[in-house]
C-alpha positions, -999 to +999 in steps of 0.1 A: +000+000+000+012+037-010+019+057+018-002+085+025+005+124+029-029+140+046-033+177+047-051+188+070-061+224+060-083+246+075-083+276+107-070+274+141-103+255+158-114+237+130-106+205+147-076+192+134-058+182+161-087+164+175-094+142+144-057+138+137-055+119+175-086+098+161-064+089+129-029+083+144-048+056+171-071+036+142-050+040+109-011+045+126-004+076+107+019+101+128+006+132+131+030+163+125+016+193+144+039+219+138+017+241+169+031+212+186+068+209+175+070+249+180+056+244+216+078+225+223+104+248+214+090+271+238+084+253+263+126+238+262+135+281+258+156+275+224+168+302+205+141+288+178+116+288+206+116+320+219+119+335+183+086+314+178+067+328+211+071+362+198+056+354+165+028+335+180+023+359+208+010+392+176-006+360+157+017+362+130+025+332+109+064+312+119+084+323+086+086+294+062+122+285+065+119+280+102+089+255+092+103+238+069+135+230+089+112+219+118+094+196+091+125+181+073+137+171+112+104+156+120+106+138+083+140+122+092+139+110+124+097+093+118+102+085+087+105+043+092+074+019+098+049+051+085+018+040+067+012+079+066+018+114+077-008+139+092+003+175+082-019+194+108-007+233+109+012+231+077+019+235+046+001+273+055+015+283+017+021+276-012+058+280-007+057+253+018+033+229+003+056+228-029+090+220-001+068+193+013+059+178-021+102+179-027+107+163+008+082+133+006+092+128-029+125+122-020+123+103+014+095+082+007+095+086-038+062+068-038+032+084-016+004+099-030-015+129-016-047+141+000-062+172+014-088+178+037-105+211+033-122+217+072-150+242+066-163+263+099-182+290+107-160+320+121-184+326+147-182+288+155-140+290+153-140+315+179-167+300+207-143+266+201-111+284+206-118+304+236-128+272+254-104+249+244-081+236+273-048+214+263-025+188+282+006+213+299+025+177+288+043+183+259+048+149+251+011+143+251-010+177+246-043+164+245-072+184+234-099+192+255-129+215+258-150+234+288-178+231+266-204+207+274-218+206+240-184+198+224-185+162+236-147+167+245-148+175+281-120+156+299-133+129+327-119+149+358-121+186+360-089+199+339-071+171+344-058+150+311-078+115+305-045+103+287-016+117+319-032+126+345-014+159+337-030+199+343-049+213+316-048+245+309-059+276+278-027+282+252-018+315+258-019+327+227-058+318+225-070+351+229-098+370+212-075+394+194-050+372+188-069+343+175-085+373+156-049+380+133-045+341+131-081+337+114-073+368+092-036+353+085-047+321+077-076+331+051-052+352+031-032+318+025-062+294+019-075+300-018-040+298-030-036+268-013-061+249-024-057+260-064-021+247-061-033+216-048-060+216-075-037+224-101-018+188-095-045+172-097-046+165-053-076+149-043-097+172-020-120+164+004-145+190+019-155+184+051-181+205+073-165+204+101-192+221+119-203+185+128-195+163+157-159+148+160-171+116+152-192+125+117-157+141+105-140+111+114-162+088+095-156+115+063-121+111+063-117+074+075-131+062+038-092+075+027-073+047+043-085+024+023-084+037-010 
């Protein structure tokens, strides 16, 4: 079977990272979050890391070279016993979606490509955002939600199901911040998706407005085909 590169594209809050746990458990693809890799950074108080905070702090996109280092690293050191890759956070541009394509082509040569489009409601982005709560472990980073209506609450009050670690809100998941990101990421999309159109990438639409559960279903269909 040909290995699989899934792009997960669509705005902070659509619920990528979410489905992309749902996927890495039932089909063993890895999941490359880049949030996560630059957290991580952050969190360890790199050079890269606290060039990344600032970034991420004004809701400004990480400049492509530092993401496509990150992703070339990641590429390397998963790269053996992979049925398939997750890109959850990136490619964010056409830039980087044509270094991916030159990376997978030449550590895996045969793969073949997907992209899932997530489709939300702004209004709907925003509500999920502002109460999402996330694992404080790095190695695990869980997503949760104080919502009651999101079906994603964890078990004990904001503590992780998975660690027993705290949960806690990203501190970058402010209104005004999280305001730039939307704007930031929009700019990017329609580009994205004609590139992707333009070689002929399969594309799957998905309203994402729907539980976790109906998305999953919608996607699972690819890891058979």
């Amino acid at each position: 079977m040909r290995k699989k590169a899934v792009i997960f594209l669509g705005p902070p809050g659509a619920g990528k990272g979410t489905v992309s746990a749902l996927c890495e458990k039932e089909f063993n693809w890895k999941h490359l979050s880049t949030g996560n890799v630059c957290r991580e950074h952050i969190q360890n108080k790199t050079d890269l890391g606290q060039e990344i905070a600032l970034l991420i702090q004004s809701g400004n996109l990480v400049p492509d070279q530092i993401i496509m280092q990150m992703i070339e690293m990641w590429i390397v050191t998963h790269q053996s016993n992979l049925n398939g890759i997750i890109f959850d956070g990136t490619p964010r541009t056409v830039e980087q979606s044509v270094f991916v394509d030159k990376m997978l082509q030449v550590q895996f040569h045969d793969f073949e490509t997907f992209v899932i489009n997530f489709q939300v409601n702004p209004d709907i982005l925003m509500d999920r955002i502002l109460s999402r709560i996330v694992c404080s472990n790095k190695s695990c980073q869980q997503v949760y939600s104080t919502d009651a209506k999101s079906g994603l609450q964890p078990k004990e009050v904001m503590k992780c199901d998975k660690c027993d670690s705290f949960l806690s809100h990203r501190t970058d998941d402010s209104r005004e911040t999280l305001k730039n990101r939307l704007d930031v990421y929009y700019q990017h999309e329609k580009d994205m998706l004609q590139y992707y159109k333009n070689k002929g990438v399969q594309i799957l639409v998905i309203n994402a407005e729907e539980s976790i559960d109906q998305v999953f279903n919608n996607i699972s269909k690819l890891s058979n085909s």
